[in-house]
py3Dmol code that shows the C-alpha trace and the ligand (Angstrom):
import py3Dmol

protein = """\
ATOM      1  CA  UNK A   1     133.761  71.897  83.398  1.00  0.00           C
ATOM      2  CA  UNK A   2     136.378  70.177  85.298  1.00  0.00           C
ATOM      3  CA  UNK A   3     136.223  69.003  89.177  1.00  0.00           C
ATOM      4  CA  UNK A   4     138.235  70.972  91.114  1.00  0.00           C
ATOM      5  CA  UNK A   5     137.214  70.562  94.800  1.00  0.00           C
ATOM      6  CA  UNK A   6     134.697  72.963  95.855  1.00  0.00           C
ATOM      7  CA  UNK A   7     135.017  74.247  99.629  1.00  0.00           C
ATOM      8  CA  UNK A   8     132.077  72.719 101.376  1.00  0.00           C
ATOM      9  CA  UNK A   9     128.687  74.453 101.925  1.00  0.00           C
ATOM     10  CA  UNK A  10     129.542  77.687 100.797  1.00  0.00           C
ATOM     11  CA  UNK A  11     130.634  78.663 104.047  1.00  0.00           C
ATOM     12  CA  UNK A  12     134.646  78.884 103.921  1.00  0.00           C
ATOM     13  CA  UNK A  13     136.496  77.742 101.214  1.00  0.00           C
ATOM     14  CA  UNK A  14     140.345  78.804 100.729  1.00  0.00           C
ATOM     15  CA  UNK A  15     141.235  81.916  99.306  1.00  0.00           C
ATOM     16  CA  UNK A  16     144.649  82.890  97.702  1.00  0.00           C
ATOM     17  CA  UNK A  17     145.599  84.498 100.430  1.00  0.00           C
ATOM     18  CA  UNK A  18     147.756  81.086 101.504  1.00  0.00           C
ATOM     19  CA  UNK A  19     144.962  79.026 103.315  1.00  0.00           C
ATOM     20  CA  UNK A  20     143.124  81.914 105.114  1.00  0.00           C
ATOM     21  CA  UNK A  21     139.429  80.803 105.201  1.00  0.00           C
ATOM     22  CA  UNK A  22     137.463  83.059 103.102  1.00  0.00           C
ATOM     23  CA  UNK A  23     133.218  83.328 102.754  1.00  0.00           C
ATOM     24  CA  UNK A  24     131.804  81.723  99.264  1.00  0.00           C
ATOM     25  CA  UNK A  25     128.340  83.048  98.326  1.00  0.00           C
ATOM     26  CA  UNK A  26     126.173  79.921  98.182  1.00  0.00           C
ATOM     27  CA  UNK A  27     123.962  81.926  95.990  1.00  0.00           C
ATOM     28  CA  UNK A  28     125.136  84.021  93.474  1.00  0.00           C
ATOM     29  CA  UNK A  29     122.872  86.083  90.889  1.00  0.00           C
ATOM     30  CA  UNK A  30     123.621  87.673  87.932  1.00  0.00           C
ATOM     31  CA  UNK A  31     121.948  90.496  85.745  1.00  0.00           C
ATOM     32  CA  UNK A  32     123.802  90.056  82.391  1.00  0.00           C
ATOM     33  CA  UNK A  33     123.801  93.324  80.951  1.00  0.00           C
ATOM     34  CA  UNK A  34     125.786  95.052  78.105  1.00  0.00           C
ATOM     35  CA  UNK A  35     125.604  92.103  75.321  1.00  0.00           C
ATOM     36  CA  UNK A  36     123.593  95.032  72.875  1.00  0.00           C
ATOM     37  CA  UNK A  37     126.582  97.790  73.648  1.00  0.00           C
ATOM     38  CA  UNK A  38     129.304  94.912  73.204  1.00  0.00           C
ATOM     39  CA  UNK A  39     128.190  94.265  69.776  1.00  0.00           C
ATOM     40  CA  UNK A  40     127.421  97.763  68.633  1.00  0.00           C
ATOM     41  CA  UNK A  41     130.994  98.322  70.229  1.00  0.00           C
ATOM     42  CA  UNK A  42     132.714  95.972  67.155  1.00  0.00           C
ATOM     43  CA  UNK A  43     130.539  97.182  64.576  1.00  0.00           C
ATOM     44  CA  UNK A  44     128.165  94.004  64.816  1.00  0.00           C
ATOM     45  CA  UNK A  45     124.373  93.081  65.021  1.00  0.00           C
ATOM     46  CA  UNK A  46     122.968  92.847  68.567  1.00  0.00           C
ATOM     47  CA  UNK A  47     122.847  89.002  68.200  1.00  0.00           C
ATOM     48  CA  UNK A  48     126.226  88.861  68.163  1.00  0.00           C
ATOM     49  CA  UNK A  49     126.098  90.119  71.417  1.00  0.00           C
ATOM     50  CA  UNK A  50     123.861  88.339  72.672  1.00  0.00           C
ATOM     51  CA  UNK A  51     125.686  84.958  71.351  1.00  0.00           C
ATOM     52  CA  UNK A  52     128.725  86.161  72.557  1.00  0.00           C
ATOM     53  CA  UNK A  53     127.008  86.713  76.215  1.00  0.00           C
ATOM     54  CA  UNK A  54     125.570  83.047  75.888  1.00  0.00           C
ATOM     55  CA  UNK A  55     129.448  82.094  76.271  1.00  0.00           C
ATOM     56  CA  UNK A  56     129.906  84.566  79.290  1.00  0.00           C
ATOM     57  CA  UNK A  57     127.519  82.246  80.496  1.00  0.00           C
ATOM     58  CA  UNK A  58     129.125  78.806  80.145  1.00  0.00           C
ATOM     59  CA  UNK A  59     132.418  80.315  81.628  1.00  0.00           C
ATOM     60  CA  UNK A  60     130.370  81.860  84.349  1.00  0.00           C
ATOM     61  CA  UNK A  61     128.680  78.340  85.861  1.00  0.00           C
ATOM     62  CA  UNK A  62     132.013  77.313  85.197  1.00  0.00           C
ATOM     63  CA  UNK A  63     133.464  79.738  87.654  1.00  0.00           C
ATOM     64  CA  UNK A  64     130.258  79.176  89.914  1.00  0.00           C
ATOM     65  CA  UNK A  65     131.456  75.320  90.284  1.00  0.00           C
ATOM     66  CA  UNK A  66     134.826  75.516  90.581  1.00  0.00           C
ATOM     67  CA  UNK A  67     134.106  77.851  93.824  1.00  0.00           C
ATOM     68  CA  UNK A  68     131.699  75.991  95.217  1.00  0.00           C
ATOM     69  CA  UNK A  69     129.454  77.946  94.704  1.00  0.00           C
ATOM     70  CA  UNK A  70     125.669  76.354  95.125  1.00  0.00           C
ATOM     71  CA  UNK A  71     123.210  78.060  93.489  1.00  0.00           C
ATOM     72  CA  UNK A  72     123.852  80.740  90.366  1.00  0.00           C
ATOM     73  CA  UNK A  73     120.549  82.550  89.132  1.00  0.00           C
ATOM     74  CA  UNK A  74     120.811  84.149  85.814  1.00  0.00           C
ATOM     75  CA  UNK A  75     118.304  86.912  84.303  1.00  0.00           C
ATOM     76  CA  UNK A  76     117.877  85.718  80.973  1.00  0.00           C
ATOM     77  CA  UNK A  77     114.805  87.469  79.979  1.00  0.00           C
ATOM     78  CA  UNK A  78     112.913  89.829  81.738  1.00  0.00           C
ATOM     79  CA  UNK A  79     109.171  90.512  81.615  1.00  0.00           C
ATOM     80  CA  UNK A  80     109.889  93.569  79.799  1.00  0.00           C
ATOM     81  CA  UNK A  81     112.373  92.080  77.434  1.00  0.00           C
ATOM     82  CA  UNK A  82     108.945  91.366  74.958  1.00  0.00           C
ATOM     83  CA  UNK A  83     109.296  94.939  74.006  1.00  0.00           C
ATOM     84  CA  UNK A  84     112.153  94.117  72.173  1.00  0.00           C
ATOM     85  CA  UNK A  85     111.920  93.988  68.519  1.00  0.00           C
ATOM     86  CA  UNK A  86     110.446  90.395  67.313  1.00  0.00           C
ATOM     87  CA  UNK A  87     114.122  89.744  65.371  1.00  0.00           C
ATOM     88  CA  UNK A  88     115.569  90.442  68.820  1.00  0.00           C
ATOM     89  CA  UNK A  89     113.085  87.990  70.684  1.00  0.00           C
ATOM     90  CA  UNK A  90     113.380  85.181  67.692  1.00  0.00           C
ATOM     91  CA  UNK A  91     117.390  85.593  67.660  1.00  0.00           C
ATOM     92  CA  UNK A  92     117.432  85.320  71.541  1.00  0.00           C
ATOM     93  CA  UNK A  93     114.664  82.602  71.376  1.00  0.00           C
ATOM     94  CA  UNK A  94     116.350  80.688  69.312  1.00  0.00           C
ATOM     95  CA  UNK A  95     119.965  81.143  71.155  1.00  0.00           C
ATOM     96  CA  UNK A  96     118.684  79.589  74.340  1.00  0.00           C
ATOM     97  CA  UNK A  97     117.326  76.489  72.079  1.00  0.00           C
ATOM     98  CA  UNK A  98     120.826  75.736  70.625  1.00  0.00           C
ATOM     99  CA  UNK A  99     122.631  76.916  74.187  1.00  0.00           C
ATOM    100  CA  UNK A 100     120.194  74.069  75.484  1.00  0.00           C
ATOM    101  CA  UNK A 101     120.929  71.250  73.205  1.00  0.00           C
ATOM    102  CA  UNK A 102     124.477  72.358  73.334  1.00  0.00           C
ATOM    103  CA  UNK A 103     125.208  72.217  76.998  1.00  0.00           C
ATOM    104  CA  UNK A 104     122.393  69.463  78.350  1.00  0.00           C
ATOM    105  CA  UNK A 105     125.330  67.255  78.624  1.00  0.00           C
ATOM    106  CA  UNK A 106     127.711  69.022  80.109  1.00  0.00           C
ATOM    107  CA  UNK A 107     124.848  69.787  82.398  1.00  0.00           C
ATOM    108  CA  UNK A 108     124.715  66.595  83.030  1.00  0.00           C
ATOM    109  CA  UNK A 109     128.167  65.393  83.684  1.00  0.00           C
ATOM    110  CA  UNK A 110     129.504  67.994  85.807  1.00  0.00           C
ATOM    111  CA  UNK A 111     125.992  67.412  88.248  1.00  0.00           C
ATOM    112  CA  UNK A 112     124.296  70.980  87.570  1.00  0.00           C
ATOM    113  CA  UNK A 113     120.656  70.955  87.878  1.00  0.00           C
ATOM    114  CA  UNK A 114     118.750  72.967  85.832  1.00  0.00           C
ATOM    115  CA  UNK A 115     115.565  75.328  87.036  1.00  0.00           C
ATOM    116  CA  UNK A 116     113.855  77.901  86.257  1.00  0.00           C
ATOM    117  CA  UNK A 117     111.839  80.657  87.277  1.00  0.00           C
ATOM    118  CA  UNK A 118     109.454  83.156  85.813  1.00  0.00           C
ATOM    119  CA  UNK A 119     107.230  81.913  82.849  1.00  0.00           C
ATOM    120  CA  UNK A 120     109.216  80.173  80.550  1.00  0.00           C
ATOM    121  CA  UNK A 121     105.904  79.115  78.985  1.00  0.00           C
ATOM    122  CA  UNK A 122     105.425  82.528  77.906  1.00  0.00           C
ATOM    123  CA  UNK A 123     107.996  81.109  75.331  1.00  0.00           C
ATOM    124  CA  UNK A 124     105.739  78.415  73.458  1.00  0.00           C
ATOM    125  CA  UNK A 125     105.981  74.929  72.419  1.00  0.00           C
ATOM    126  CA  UNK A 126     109.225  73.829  71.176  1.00  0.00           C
ATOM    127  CA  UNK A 127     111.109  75.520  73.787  1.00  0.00           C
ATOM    128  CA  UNK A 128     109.215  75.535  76.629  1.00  0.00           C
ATOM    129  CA  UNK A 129     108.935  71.591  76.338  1.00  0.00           C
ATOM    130  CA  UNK A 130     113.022  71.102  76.050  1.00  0.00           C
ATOM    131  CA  UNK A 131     112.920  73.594  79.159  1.00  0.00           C
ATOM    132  CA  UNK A 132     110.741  70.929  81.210  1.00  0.00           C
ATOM    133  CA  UNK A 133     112.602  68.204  80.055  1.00  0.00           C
ATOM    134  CA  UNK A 134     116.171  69.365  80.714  1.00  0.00           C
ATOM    135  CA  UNK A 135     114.311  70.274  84.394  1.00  0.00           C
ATOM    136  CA  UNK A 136     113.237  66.667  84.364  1.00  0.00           C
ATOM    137  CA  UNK A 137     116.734  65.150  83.700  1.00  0.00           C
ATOM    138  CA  UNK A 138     119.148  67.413  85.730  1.00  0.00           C
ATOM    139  CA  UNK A 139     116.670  66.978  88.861  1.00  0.00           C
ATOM    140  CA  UNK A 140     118.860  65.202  90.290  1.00  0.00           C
ATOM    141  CA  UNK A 141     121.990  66.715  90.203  1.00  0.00           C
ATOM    142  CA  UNK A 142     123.404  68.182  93.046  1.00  0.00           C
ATOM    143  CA  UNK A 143     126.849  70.046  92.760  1.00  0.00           C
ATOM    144  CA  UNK A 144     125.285  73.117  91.220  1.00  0.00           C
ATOM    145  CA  UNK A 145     121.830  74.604  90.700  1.00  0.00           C
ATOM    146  CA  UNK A 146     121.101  76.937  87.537  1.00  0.00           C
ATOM    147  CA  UNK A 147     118.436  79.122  88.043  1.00  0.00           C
ATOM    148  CA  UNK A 148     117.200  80.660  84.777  1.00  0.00           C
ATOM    149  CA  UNK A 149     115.117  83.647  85.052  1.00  0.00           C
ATOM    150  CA  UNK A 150     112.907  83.395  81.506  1.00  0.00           C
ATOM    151  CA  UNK A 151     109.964  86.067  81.000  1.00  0.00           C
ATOM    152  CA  UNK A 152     110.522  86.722  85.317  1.00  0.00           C
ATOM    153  CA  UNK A 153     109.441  90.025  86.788  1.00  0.00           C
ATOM    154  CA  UNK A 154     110.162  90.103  90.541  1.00  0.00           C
ATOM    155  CA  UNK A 155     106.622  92.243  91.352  1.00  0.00           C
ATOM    156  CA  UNK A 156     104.676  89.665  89.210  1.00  0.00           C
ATOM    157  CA  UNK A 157     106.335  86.914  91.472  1.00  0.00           C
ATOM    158  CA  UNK A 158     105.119  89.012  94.482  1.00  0.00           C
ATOM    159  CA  UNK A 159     101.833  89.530  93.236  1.00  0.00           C
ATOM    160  CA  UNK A 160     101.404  86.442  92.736  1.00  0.00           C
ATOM    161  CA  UNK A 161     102.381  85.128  96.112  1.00  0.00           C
ATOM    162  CA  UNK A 162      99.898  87.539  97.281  1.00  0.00           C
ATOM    163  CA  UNK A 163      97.029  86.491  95.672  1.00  0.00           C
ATOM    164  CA  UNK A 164      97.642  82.834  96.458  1.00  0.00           C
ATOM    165  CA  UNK A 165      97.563  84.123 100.115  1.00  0.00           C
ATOM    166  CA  UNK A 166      94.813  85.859  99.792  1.00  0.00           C
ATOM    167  CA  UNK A 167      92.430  83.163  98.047  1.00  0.00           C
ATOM    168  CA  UNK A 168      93.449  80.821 100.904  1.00  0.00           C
ATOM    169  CA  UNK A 169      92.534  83.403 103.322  1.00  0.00           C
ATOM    170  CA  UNK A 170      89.125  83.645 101.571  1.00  0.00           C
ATOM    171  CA  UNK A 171      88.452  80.079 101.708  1.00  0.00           C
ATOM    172  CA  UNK A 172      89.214  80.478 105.675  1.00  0.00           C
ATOM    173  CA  UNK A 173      92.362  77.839 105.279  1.00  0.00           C
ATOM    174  CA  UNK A 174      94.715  80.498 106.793  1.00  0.00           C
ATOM    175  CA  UNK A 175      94.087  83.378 109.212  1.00  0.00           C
ATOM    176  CA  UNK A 176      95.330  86.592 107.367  1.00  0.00           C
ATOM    177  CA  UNK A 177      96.842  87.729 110.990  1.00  0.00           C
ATOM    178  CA  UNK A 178      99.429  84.541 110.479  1.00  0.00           C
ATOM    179  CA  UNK A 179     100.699  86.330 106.968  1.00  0.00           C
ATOM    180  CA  UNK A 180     104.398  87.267 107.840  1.00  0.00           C
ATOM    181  CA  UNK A 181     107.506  87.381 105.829  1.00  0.00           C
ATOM    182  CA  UNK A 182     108.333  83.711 105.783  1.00  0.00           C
ATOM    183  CA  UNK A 183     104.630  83.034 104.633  1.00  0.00           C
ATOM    184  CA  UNK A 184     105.492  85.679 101.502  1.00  0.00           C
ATOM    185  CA  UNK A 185     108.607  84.138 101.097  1.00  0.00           C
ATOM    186  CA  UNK A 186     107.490  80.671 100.708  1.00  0.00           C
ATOM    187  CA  UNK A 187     105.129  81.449  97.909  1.00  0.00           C
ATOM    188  CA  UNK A 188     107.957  83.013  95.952  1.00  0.00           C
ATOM    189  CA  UNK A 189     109.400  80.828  92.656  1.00  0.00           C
ATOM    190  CA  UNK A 190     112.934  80.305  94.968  1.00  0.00           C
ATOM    191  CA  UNK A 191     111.238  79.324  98.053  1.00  0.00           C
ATOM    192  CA  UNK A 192     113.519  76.280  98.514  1.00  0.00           C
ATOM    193  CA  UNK A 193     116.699  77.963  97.341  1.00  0.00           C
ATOM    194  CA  UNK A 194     119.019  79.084  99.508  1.00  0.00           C
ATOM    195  CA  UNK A 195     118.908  83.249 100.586  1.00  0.00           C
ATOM    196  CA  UNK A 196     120.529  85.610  98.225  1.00  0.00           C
ATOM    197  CA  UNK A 197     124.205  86.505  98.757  1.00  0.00           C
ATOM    198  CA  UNK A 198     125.505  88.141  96.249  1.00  0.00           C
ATOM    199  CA  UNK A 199     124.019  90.264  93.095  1.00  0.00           C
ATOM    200  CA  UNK A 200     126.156  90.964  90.169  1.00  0.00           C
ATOM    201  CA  UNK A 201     125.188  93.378  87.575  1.00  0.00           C
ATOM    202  CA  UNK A 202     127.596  93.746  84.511  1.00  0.00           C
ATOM    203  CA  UNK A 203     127.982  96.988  82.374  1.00  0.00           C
ATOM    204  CA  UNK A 204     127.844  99.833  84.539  1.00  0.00           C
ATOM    205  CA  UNK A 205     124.367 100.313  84.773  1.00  0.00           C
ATOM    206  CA  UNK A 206     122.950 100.636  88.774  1.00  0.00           C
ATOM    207  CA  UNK A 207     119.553  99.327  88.853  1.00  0.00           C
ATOM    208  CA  UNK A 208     117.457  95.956  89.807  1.00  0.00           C
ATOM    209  CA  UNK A 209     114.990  96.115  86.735  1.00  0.00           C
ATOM    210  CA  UNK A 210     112.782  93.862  88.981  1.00  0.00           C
ATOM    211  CA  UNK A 211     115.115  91.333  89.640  1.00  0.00           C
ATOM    212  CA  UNK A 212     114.765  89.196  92.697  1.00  0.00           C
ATOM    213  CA  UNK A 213     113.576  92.289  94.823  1.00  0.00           C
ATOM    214  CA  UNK A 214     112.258  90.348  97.621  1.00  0.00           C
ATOM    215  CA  UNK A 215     115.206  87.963  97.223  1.00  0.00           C
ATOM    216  CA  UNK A 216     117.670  90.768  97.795  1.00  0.00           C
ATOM    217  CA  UNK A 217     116.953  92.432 100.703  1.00  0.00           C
ATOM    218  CA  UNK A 218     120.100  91.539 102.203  1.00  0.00           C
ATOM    219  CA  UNK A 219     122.112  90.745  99.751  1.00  0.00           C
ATOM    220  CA  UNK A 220     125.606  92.116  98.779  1.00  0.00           C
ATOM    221  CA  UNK A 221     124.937  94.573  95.648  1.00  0.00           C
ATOM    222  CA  UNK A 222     127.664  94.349  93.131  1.00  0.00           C
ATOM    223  CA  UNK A 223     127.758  96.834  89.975  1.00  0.00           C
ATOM    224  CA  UNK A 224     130.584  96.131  87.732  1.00  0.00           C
ATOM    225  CA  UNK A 225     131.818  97.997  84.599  1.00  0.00           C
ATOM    226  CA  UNK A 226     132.625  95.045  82.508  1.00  0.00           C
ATOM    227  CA  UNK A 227     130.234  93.923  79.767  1.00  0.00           C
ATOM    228  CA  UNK A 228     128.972  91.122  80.436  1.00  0.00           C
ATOM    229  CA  UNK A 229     130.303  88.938  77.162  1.00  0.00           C
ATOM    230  CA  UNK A 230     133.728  90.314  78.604  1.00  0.00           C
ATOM    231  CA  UNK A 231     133.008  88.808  82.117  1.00  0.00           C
ATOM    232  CA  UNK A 232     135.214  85.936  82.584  1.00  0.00           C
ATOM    233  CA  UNK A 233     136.294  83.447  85.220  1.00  0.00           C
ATOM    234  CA  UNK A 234     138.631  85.915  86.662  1.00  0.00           C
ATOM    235  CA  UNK A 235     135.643  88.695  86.683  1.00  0.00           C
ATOM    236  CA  UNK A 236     133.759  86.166  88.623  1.00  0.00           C
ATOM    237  CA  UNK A 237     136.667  85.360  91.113  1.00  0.00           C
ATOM    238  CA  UNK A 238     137.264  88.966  91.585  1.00  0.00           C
ATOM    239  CA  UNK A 239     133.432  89.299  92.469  1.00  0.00           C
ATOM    240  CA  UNK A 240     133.969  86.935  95.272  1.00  0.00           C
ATOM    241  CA  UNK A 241     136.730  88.283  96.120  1.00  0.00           C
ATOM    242  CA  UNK A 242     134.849  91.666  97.013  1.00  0.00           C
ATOM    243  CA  UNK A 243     131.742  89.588  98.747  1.00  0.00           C
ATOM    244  CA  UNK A 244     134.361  88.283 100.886  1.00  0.00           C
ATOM    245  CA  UNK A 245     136.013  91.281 101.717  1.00  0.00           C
ATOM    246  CA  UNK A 246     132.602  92.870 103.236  1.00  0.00           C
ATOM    247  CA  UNK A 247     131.438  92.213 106.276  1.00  0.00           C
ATOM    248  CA  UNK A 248     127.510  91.283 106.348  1.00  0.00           C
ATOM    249  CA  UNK A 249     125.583  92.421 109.382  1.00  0.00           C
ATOM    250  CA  UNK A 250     121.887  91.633 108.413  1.00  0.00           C
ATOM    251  CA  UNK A 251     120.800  94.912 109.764  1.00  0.00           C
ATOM    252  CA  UNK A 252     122.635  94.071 113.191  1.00  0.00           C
ATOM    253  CA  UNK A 253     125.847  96.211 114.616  1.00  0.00           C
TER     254      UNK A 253
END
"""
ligand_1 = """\
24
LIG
C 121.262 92.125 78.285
O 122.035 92.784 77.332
C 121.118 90.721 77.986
C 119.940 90.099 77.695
C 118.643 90.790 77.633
C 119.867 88.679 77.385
C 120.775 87.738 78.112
C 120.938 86.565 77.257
C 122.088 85.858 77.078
C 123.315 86.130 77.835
C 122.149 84.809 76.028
C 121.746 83.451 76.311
C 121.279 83.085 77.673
C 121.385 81.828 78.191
C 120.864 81.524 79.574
C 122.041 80.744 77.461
P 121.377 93.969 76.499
O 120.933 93.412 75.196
O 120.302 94.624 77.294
O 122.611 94.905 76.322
P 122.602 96.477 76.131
O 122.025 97.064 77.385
O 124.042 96.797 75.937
O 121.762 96.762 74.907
"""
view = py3Dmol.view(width=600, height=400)
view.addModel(protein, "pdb")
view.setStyle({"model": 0}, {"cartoon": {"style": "trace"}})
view.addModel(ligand_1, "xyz")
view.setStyle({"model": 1}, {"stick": {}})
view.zoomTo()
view.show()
């Protein structure tokens, strides 16, 4: 990646529109769809696709840096991705191993820190320990955060953050009646991320398929046509272009 300046705190950097002060999402999140309909598209095997998506994604944090942008959260796997054939799940598997040992440097130089969310455990040894240590080494980076979504489901998270209320309530450590939305939200896997601006989905297809539900509830939605191997910087510049271009209210007039 190279350094151009990034416009401070996602707030307002400069648009094209000669020096008018535009809004950058500090948190951008993808759902990278269309890698299976890309490949079927050229006559190839869905791996292909999904290979070809895994450079969508390098150009994409690319993108995310060069605007400034803070945090980018990518749906890599879902929960119900495991219902995918076990070729599908060893190709993809294997993918995000070589993507890893690939990029780790790059990660390193340009200052993007790596986390993730969901269970990447879920994925077993070999993997799941080169997850924790590229966590460990990119901790301290601080231009960009990558938030990979591995084996996440955004009702599991809830659940979850539910049931760790709940056993504290049982063990009288918190008074149910003090459970409001920031005590939900604090349990959640992003807790110390910043909110949700902007959600991309690539490929035409207009649906959350339980990503980052909670996370979203005031977020710009953004459905493009584009598959997402074919999403490129410009794609990505276009998409803040739009964010920009709407005005956000929060529920307010
Ligand atoms: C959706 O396309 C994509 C996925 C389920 C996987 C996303 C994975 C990558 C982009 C590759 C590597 C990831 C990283 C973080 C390096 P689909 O297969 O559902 O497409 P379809 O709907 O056209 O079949």
């Amino acid at each position: 990646m190279n350094s151009a300046p990034a416009p401070t705190e996602g707030a307002a950097g400069l648009g094209n529109g000669g020096g008018v002060p535009r809004r950058v999402p500090k948190h951008v999140a993808i759902i990278m769809d269309g890698n299976g309909r890309w490949a079927t598209q050229r006559g190839l095997p869905r791996v292909a696709g999904h290979r070809a998506g895994a450079e969508a994604v390098r150009r994409s944090l690319q993108a995310a840096a060069d605007h400034g942008v803070k945090v980018l959260t990518l749906y890599a796997f879902s929960s119900e991705n495991w219902r995918r054939s076990t070729e599908e799940i060893s190709d993809l598997t294997a993918l995000m191993r070589i993507y890893l040992e690939r990029e780790l440097k790059t990660l390193q130089k340009e200052g993007v820190r790596l986390r993730l969310i969901g269970d990447h455990s879920a994925f077993g040894g070999e993997l799941a320990k080169r997850l924790d240590k590229a966590v460990e080494q990119t901790a301290d980076n601080d231009r960009l955060t990558l938030v990979v979504a591995l084996s996440y489901g955004s009702r599991a998270e809830i659940a979850a953050a539910a049931r760790r209320l709940a056993t504290r309530a049982v063990a009288g450590e918190i008074d149910p009646a003090t459970i409001d939305e920031a005590a939900v939200g604090a349990g959640l896997q992003t807790a110390d991320l910043p909110e949700l601006d902007l959600l991309i989905r690539t490929s035409g297809e207009v649906r959350l398929s339980n990503f980052l539900l909670w996370q979203a509830a005031y977020a710009e939605l953004l459905f493009v046509d584009t598959l997402w191997p074919d999403f490129d910087e410009q794609s990505f510049a276009d998409a803040l272009e739009i964010y920009a271009a709407r005005e956000r209210r929060f529920g307010g007039r």
